[in-house]
N, CA and C atoms of all chains as a GROMACS GRO file, in nm:
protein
  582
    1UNK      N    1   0.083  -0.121   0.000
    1UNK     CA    2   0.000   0.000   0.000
    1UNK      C    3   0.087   0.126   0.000
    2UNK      N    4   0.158   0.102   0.037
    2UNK     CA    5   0.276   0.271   0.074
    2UNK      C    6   0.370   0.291  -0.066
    3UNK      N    7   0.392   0.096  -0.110
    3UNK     CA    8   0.465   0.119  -0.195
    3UNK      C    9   0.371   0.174  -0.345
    4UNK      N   10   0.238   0.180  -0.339
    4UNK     CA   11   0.165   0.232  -0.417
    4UNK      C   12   0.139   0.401  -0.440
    5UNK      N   13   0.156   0.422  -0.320
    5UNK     CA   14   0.156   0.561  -0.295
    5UNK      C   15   0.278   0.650  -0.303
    6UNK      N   16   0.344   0.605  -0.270
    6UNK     CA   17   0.513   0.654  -0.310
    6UNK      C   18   0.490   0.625  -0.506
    7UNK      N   19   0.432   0.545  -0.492
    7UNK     CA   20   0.436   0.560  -0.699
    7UNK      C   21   0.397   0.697  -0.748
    8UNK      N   22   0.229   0.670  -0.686
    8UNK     CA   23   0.108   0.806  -0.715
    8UNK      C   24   0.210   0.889  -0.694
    9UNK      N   25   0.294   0.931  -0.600
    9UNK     CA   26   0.326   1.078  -0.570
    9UNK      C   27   0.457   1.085  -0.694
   10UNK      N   28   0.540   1.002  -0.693
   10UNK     CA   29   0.626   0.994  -0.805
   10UNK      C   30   0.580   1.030  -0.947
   11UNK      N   31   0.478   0.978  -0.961
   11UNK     CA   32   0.407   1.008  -1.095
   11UNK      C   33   0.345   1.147  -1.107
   12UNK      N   34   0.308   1.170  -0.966
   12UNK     CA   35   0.242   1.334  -0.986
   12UNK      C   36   0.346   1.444  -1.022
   13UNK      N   37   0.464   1.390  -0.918
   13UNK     CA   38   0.570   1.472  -0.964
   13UNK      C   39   0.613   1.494  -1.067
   14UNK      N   40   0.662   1.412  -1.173
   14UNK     CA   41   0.708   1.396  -1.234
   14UNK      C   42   0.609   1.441  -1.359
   15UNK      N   43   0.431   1.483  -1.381
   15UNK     CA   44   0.413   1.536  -1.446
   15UNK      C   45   0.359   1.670  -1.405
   16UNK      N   46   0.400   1.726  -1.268
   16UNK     CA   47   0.393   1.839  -1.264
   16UNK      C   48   0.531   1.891  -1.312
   17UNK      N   49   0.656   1.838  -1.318
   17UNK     CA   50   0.761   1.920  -1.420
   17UNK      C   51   0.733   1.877  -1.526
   18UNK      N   52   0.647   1.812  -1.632
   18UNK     CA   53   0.688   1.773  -1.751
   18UNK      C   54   0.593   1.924  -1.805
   19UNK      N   55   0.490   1.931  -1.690
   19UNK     CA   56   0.374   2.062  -1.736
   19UNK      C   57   0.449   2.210  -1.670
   20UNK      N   58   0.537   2.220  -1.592
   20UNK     CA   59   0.583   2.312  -1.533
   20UNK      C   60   0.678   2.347  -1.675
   21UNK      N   61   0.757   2.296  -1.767
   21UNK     CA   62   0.852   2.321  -1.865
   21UNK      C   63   0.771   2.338  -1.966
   22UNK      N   64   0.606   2.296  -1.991
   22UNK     CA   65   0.574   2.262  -2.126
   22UNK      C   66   0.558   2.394  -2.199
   23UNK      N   67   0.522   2.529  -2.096
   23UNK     CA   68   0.517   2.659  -2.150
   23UNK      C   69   0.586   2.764  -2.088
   24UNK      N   70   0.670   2.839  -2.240
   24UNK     CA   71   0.778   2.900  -2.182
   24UNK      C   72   0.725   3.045  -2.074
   25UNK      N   73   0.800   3.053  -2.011
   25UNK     CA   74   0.738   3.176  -1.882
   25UNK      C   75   0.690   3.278  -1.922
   26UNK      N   76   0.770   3.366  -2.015
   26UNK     CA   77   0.714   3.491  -2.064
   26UNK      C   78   0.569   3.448  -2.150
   27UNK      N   79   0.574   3.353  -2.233
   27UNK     CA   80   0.449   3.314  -2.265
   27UNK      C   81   0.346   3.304  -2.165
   28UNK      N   82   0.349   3.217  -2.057
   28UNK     CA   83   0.265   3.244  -1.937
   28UNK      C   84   0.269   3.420  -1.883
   29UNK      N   85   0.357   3.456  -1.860
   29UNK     CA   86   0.378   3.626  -1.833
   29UNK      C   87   0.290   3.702  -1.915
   30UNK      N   88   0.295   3.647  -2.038
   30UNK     CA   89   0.182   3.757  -2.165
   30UNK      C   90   0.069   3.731  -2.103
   31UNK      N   91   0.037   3.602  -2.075
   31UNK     CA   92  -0.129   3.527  -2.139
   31UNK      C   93  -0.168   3.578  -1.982
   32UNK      N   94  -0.086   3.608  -1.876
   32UNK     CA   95  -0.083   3.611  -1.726
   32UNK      C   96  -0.126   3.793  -1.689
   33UNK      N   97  -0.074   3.876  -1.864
   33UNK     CA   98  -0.114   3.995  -1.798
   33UNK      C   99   0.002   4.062  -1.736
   34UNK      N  100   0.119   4.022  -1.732
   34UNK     CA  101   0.256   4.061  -1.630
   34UNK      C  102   0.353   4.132  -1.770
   35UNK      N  103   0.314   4.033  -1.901
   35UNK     CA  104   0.408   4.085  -1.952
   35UNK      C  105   0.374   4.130  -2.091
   36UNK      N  106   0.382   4.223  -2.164
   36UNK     CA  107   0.312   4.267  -2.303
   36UNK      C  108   0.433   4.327  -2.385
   37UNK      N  109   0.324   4.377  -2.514
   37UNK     CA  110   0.437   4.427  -2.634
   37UNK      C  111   0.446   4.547  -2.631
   38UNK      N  112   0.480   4.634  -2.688
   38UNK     CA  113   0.498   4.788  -2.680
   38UNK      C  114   0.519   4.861  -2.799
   39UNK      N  115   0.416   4.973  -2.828
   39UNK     CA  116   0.428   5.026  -2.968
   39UNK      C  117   0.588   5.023  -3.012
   40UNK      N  118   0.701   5.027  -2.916
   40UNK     CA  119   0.837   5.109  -3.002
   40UNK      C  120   0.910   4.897  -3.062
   41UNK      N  121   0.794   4.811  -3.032
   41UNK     CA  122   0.904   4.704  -3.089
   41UNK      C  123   0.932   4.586  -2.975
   42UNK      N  124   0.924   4.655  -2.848
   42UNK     CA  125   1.015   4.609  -2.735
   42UNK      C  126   0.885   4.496  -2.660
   43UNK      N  127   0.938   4.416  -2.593
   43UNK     CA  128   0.850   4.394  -2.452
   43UNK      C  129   0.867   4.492  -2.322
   44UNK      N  130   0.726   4.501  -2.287
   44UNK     CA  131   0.732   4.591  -2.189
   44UNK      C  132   0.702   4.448  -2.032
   45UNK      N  133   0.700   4.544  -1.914
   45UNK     CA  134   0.690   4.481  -1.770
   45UNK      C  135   0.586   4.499  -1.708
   46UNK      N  136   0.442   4.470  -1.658
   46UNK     CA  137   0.375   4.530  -1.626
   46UNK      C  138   0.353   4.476  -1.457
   47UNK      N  139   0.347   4.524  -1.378
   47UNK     CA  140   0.363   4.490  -1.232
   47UNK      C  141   0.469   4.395  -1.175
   48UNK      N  142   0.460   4.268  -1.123
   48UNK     CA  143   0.584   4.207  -1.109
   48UNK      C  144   0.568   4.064  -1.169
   49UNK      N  145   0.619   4.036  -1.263
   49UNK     CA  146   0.611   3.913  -1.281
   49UNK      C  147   0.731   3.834  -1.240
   50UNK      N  148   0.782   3.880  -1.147
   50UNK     CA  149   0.903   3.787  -1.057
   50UNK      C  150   1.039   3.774  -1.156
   51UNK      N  151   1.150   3.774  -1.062
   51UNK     CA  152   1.265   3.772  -1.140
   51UNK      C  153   1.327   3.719  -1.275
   52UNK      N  154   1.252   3.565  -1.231
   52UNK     CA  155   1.333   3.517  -1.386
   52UNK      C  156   1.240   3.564  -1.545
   53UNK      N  157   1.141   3.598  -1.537
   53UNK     CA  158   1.085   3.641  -1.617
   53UNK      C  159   1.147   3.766  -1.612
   54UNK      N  160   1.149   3.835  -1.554
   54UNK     CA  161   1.216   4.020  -1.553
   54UNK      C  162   1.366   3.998  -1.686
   55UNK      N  163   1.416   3.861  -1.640
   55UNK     CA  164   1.550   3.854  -1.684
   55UNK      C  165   1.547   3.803  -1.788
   56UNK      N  166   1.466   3.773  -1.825
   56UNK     CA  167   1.427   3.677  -1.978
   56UNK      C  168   1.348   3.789  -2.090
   57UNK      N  169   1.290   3.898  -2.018
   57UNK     CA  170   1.230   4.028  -2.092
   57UNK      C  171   1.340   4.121  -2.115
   58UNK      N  172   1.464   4.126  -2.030
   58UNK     CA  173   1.556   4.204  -2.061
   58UNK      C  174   1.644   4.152  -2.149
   59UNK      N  175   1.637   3.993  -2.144
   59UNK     CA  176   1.769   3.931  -2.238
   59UNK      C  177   1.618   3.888  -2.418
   60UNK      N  178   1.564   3.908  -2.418
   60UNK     CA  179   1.454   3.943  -2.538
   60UNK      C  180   1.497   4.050  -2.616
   61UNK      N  181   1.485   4.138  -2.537
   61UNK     CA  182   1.532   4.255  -2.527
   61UNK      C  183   1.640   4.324  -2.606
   62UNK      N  184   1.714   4.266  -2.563
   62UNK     CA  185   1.826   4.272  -2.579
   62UNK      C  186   1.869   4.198  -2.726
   63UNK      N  187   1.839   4.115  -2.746
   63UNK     CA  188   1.802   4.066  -2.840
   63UNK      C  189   1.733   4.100  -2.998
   64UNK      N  190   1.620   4.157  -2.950
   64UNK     CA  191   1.590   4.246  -3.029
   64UNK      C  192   1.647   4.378  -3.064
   65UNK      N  193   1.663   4.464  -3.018
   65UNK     CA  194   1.786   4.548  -3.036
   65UNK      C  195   1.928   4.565  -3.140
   66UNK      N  196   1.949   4.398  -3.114
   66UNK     CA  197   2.054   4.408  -3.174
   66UNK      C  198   1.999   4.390  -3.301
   67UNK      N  199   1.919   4.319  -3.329
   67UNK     CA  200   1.815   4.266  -3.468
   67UNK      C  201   1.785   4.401  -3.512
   68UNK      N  202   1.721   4.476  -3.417
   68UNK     CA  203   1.670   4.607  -3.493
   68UNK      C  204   1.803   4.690  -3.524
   69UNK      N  205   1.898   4.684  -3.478
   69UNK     CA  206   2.047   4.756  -3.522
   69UNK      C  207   2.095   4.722  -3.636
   70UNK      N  208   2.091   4.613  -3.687
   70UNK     CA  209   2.162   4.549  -3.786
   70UNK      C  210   2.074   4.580  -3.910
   71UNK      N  211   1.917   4.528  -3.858
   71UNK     CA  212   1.893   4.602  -3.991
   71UNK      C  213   1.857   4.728  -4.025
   72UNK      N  214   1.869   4.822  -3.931
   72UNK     CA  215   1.820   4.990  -3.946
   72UNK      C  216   1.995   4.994  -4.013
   73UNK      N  217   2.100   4.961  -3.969
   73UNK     CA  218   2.232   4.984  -4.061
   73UNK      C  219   2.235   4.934  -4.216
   74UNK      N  220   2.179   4.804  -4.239
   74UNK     CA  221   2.165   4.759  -4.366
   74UNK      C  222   2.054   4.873  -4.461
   75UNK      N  223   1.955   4.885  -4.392
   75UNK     CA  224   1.886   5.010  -4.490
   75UNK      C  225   1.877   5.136  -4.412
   76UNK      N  226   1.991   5.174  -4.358
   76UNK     CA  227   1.983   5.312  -4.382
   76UNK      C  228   1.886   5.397  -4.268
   77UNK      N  229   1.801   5.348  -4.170
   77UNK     CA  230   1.734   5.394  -4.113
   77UNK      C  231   1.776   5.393  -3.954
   78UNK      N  232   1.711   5.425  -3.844
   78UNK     CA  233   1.730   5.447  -3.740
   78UNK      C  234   1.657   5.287  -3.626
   79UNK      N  235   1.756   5.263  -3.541
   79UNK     CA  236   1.676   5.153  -3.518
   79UNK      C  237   1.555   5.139  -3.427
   80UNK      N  238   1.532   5.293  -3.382
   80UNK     CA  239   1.382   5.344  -3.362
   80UNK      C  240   1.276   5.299  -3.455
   81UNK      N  241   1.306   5.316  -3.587
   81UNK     CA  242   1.244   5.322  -3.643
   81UNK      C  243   1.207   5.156  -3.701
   82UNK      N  244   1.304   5.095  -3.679
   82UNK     CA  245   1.320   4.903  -3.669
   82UNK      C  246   1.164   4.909  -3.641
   83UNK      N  247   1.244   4.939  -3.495
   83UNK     CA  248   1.151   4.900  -3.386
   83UNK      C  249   1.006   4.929  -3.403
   84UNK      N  250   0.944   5.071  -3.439
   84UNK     CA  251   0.867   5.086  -3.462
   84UNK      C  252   0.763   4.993  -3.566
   85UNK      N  253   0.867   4.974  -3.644
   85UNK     CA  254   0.784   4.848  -3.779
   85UNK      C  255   0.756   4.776  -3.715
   86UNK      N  256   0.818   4.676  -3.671
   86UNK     CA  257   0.822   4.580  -3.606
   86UNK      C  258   0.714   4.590  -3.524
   87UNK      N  259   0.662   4.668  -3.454
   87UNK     CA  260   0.556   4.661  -3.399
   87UNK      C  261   0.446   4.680  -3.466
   88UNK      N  262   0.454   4.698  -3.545
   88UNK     CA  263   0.313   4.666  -3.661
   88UNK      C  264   0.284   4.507  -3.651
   89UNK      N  265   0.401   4.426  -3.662
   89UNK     CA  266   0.376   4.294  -3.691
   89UNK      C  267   0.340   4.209  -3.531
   90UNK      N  268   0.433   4.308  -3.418
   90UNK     CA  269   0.350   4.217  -3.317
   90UNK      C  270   0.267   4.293  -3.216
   91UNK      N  271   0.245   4.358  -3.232
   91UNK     CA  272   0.085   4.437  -3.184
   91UNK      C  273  -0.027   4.355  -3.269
   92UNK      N  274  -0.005   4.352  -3.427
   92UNK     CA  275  -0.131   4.279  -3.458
   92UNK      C  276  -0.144   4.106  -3.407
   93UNK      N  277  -0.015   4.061  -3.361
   93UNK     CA  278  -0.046   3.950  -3.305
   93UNK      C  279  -0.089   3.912  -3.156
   94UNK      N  280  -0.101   4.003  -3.102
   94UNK     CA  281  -0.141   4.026  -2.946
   94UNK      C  282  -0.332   3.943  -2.902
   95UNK      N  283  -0.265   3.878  -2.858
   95UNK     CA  284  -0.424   3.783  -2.828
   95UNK      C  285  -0.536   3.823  -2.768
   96UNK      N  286  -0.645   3.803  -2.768
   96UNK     CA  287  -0.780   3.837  -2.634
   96UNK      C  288  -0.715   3.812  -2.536
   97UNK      N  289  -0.725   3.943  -2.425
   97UNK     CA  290  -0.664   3.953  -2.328
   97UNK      C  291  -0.538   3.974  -2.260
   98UNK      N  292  -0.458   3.981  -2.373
   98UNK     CA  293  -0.314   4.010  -2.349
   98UNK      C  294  -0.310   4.176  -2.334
   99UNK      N  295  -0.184   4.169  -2.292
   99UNK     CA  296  -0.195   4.371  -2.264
   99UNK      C  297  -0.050   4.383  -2.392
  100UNK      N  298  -0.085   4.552  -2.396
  100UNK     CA  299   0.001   4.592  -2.472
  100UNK      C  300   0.054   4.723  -2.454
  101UNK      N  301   0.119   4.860  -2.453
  101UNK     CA  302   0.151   4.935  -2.458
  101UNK      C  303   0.140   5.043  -2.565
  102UNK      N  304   0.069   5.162  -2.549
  102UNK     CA  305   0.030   5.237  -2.696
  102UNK      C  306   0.151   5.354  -2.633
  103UNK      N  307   0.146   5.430  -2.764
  103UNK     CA  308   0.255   5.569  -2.784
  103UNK      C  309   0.165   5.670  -2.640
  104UNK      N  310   0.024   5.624  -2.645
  104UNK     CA  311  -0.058   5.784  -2.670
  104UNK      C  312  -0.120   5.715  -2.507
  105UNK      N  313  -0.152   5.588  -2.513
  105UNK     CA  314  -0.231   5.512  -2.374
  105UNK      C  315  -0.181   5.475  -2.319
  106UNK      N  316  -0.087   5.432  -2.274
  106UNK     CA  317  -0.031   5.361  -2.181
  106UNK      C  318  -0.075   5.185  -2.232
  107UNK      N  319  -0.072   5.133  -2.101
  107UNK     CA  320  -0.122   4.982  -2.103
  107UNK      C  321  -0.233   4.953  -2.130
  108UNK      N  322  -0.274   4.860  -2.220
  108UNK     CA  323  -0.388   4.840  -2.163
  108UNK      C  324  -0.418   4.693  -2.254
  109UNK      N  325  -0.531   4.632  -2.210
  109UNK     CA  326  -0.601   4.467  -2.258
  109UNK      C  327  -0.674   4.491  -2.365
  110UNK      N  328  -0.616   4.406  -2.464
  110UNK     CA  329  -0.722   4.348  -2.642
  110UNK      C  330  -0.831   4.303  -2.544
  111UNK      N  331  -0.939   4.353  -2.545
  111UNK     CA  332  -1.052   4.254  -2.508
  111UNK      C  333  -1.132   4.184  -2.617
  112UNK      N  334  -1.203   4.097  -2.566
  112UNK     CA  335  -1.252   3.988  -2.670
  112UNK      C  336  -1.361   4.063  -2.762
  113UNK      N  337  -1.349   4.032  -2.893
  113UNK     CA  338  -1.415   4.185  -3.008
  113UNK      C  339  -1.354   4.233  -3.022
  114UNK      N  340  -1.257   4.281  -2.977
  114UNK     CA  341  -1.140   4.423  -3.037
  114UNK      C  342  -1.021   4.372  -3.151
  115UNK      N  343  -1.034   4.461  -3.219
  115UNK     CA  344  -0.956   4.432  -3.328
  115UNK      C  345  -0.769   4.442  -3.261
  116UNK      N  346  -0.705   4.365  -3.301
  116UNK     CA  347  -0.539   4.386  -3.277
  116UNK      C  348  -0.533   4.508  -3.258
  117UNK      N  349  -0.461   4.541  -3.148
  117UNK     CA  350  -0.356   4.746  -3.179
  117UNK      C  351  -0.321   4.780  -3.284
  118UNK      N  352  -0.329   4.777  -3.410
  118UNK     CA  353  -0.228   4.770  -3.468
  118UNK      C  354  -0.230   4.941  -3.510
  119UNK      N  355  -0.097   4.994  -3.464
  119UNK     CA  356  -0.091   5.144  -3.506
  119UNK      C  357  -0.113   5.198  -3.659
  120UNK      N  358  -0.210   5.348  -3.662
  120UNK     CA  359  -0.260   5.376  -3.797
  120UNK      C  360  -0.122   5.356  -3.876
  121UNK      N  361  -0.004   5.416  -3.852
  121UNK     CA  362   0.094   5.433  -3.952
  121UNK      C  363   0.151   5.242  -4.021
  122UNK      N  364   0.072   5.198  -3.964
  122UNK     CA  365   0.137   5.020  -4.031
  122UNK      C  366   0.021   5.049  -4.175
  123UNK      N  367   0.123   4.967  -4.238
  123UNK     CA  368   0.010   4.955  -4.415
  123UNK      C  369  -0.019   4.791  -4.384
  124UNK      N  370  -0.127   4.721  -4.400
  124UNK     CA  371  -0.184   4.642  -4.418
  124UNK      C  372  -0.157   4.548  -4.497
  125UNK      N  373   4.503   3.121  -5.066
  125UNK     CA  374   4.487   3.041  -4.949
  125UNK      C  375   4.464   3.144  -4.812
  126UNK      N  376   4.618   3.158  -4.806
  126UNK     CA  377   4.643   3.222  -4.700
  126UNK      C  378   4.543   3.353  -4.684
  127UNK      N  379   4.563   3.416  -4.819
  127UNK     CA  380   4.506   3.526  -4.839
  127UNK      C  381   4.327   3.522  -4.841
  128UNK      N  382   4.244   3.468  -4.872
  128UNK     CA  383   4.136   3.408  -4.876
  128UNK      C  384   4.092   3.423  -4.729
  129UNK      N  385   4.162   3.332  -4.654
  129UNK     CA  386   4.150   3.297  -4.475
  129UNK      C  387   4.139   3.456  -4.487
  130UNK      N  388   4.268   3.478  -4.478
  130UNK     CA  389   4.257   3.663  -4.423
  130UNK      C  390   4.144   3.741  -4.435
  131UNK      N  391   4.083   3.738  -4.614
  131UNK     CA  392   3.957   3.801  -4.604
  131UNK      C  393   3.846   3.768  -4.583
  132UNK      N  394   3.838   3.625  -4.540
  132UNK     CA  395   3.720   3.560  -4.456
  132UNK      C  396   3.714   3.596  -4.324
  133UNK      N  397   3.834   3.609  -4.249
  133UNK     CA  398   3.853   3.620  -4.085
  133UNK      C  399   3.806   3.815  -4.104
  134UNK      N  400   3.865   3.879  -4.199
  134UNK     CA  401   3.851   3.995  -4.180
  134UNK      C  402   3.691   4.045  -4.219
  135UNK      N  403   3.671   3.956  -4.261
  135UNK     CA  404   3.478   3.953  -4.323
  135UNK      C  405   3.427   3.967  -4.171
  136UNK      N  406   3.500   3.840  -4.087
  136UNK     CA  407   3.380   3.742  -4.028
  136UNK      C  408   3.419   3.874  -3.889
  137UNK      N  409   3.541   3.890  -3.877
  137UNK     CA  410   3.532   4.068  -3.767
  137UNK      C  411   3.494   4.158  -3.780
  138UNK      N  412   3.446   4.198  -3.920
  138UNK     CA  413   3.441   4.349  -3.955
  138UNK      C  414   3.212   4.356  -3.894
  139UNK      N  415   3.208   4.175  -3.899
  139UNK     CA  416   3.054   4.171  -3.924
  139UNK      C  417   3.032   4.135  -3.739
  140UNK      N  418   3.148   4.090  -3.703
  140UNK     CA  419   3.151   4.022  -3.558
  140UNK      C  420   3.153   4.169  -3.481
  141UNK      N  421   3.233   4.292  -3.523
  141UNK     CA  422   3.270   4.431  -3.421
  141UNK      C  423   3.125   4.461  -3.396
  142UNK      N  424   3.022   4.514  -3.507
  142UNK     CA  425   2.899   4.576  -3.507
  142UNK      C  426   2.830   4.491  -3.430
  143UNK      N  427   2.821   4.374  -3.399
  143UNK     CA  428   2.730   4.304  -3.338
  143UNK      C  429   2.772   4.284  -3.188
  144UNK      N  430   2.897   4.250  -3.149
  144UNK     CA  431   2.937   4.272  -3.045
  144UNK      C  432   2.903   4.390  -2.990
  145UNK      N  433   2.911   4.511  -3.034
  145UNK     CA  434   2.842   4.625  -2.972
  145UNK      C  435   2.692   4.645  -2.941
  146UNK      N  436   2.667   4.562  -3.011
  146UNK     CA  437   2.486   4.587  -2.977
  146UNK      C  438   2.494   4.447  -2.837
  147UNK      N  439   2.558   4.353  -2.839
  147UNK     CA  440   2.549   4.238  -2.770
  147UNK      C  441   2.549   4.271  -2.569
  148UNK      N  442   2.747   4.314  -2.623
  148UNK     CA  443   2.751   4.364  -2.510
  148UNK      C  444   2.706   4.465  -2.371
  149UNK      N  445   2.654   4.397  -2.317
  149UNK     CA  446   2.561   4.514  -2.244
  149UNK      C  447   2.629   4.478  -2.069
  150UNK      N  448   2.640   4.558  -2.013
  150UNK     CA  449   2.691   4.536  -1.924
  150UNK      C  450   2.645   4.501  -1.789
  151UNK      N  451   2.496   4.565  -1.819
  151UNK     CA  452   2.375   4.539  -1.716
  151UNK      C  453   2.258   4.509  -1.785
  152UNK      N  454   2.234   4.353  -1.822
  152UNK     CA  455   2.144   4.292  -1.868
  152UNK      C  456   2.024   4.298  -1.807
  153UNK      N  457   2.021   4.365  -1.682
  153UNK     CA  458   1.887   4.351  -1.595
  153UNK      C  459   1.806   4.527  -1.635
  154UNK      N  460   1.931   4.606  -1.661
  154UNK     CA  461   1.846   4.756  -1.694
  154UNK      C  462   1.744   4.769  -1.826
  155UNK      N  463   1.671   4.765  -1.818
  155UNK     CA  464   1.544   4.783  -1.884
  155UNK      C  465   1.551   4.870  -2.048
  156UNK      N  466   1.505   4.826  -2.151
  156UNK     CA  467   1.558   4.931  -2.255
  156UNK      C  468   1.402   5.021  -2.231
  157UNK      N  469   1.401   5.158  -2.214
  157UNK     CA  470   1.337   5.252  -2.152
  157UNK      C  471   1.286   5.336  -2.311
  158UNK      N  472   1.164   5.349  -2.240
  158UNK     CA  473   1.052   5.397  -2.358
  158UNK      C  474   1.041   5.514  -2.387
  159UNK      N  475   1.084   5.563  -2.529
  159UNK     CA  476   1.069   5.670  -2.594
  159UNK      C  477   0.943   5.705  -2.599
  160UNK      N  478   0.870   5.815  -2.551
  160UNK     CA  479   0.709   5.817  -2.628
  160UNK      C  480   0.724   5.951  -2.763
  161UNK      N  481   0.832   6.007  -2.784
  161UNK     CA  482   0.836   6.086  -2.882
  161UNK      C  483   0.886   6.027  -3.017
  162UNK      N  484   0.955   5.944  -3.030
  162UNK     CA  485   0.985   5.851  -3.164
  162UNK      C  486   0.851   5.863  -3.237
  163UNK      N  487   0.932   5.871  -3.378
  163UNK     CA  488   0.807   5.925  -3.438
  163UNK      C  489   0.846   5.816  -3.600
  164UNK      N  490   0.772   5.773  -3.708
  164UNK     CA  491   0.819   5.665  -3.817
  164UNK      C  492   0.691   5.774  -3.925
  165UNK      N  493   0.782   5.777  -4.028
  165UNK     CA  494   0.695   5.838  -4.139
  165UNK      C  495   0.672   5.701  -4.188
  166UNK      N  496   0.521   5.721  -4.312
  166UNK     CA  497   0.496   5.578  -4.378
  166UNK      C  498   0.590   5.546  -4.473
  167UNK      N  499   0.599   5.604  -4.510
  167UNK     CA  500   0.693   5.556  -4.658
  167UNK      C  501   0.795   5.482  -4.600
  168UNK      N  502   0.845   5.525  -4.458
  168UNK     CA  503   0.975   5.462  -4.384
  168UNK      C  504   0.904   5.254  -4.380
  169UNK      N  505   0.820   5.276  -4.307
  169UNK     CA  506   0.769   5.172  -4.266
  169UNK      C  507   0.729   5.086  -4.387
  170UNK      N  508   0.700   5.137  -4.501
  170UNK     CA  509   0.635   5.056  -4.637
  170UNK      C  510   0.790   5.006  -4.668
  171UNK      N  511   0.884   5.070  -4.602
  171UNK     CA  512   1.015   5.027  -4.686
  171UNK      C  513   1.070   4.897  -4.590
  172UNK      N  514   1.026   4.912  -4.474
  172UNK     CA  515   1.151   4.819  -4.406
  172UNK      C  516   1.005   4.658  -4.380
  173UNK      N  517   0.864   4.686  -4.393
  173UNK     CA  518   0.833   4.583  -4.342
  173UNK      C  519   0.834   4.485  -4.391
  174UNK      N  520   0.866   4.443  -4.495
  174UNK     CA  521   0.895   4.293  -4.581
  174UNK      C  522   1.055   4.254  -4.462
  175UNK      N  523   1.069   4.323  -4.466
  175UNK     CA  524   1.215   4.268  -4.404
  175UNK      C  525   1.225   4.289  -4.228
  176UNK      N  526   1.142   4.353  -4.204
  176UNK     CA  527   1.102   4.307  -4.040
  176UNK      C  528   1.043   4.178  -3.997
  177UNK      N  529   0.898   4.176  -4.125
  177UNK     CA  530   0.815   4.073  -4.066
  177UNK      C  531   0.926   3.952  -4.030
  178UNK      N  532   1.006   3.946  -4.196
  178UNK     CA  533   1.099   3.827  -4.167
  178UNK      C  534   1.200   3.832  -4.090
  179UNK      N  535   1.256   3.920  -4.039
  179UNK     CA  536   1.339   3.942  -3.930
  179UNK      C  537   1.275   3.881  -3.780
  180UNK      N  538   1.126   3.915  -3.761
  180UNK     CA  539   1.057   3.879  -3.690
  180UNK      C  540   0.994   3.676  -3.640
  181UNK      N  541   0.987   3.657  -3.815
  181UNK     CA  542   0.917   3.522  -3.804
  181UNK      C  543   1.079   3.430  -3.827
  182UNK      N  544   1.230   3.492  -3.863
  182UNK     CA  545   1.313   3.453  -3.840
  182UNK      C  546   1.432   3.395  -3.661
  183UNK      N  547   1.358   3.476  -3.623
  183UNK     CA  548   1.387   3.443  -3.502
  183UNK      C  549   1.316   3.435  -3.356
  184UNK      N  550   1.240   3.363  -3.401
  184UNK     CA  551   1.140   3.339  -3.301
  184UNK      C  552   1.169   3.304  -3.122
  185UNK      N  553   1.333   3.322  -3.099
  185UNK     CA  554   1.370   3.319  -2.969
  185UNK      C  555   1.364   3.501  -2.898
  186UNK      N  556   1.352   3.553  -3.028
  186UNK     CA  557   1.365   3.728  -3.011
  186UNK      C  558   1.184   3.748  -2.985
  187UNK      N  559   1.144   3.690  -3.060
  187UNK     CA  560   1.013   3.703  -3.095
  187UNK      C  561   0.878   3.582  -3.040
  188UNK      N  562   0.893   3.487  -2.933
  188UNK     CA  563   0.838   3.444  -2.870
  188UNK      C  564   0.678   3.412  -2.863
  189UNK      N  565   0.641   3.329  -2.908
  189UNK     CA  566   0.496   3.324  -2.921
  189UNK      C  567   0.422   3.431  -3.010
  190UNK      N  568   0.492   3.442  -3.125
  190UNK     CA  569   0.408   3.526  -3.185
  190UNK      C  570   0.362   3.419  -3.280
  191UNK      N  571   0.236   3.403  -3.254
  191UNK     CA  572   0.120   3.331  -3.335
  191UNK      C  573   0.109   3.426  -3.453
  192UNK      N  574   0.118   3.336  -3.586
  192UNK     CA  575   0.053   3.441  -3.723
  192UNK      C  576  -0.091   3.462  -3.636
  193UNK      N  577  -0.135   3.624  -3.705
  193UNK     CA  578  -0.237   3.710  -3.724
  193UNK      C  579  -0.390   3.572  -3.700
  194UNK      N  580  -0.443   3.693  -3.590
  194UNK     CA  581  -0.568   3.579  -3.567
  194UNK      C  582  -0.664   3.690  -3.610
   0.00000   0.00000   0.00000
C-alpha cells in the first residue's frame, strides 16, 4: 500500500515538471497579464512578474535590439524606427486579453471583439 | 589560401565588431526605456516591413509566441 503511494506521488511529480517546462514563462507572463508588447518594438513589464521572467524580458530585449540595429544599418534607417515596424507585426499579433503598450495610452487589454492594436501608420 | 582565410577572418570581424556592440551590455537587468516621442513616417515603414516581418518570423527566440495574425 505505501509502496503504491510513493508511486502516485512519483508520478504526480514527475508530471507536474513535464507541465511546469511545457510553457515557456514569458508566454505564461503575456497570457498572465505581467508581460506585453509595446508600440516602439520592445516587450514591456507590467507589475511584477518575478525575477526570472524580468530577466528573460531584458535578455529578449536585448536581443531584439541588436536585430533592430543590424537592420536599421543595412537600410539606412534608425533603429527606432526598426523598432517601430516591427511593432506593426507584433501588436497585430497580441491575443484576447493580453496587454500591450500604446505611444498615446499607456497599457492596456485586447478585449474579446477588439480588433489587434495595430498602429494607424502600419500599411496592411 | 592564406590570403582568402585573411579576407574571410577579416569579413567574419568586420561583421563580428557591429554586433558585439549591440550584444555587449553590461547590465542585462536595466530595462531598454521607452521613448514616447519617436516618431516613423509611412513611406519609412512601407520600406523596411517585408524585411522586419521576416526578421521577426526569423527568429522566433527574439520574438516568442508570436502566433501568425488571428
Amino acid at each position: 500500500m505505501t509502496r503504491i503511494i510513493w508511486v502516485a506521488l512519483a508520478a504526480t511529480a514527475a508530471a507536474t515538471a513535464v507541465s511546469g517546462h511545457a510553457q515557456d514563462p514569458v508566454a505564461a507572463a503575456r497570457s498572465g497579464g505581467t508581460v506585453g508588447e509595446r508600440f516602439d518594438g520592445y516587450l514591456g513589464i507590467v507589475g511584477d512578474p518575478g525575477d526570472s521572467v524580468r530577466r528573460q524580458v531584458a535578455a529578449i530585449n536585448i536581443k531584439r535590439r541588436s536585430l533592430y540595429s543590424s537592420l536599421a544599418a543595412r537600410k539606412g534607417v534608425s533603429p527606432q524606427e526598426v523598432g517601430l515596424t516591427a511593432a506593426c507585426t507584433t501588436l497585430s499579433r497580441v491575443a484576447i486579453g493580453e496587454l500591450y503598450f500604446t505611444q498615446s495610452g499607456g497599457w492596456r487589454r485586447r478585449d474579446a471583439g477588439q480588433a489587434a492594436p495595430v498602429p494607424a501608420y502600419c500599411t496592411q | 589560401m592564406t590570403r582568402q582565410r585573411l579576407i574571410a577572418f577579416a569579413g567574419a570581424a568586420s561583421l563580428a565588431v557591429p554586433l558585439a556592440g549591440c550584444i555587449s551590455v553590461d547590465t542585462p537587468d536595466k530595462p531598454i526605456e521607452i521613448n514616447l516621442n519617436v516618431t516613423i513616417r509611412q513611406e519609412v515603414v512601407v520600406r523596411l516591413q517585408k524585411d522586419v516581418e521576416d526578421l521577426i518570423n526569423q527568429n522566433p527566440d527574439a520574438f516568442p509566441q508570436q502566433a501568425p495574425k488571428q
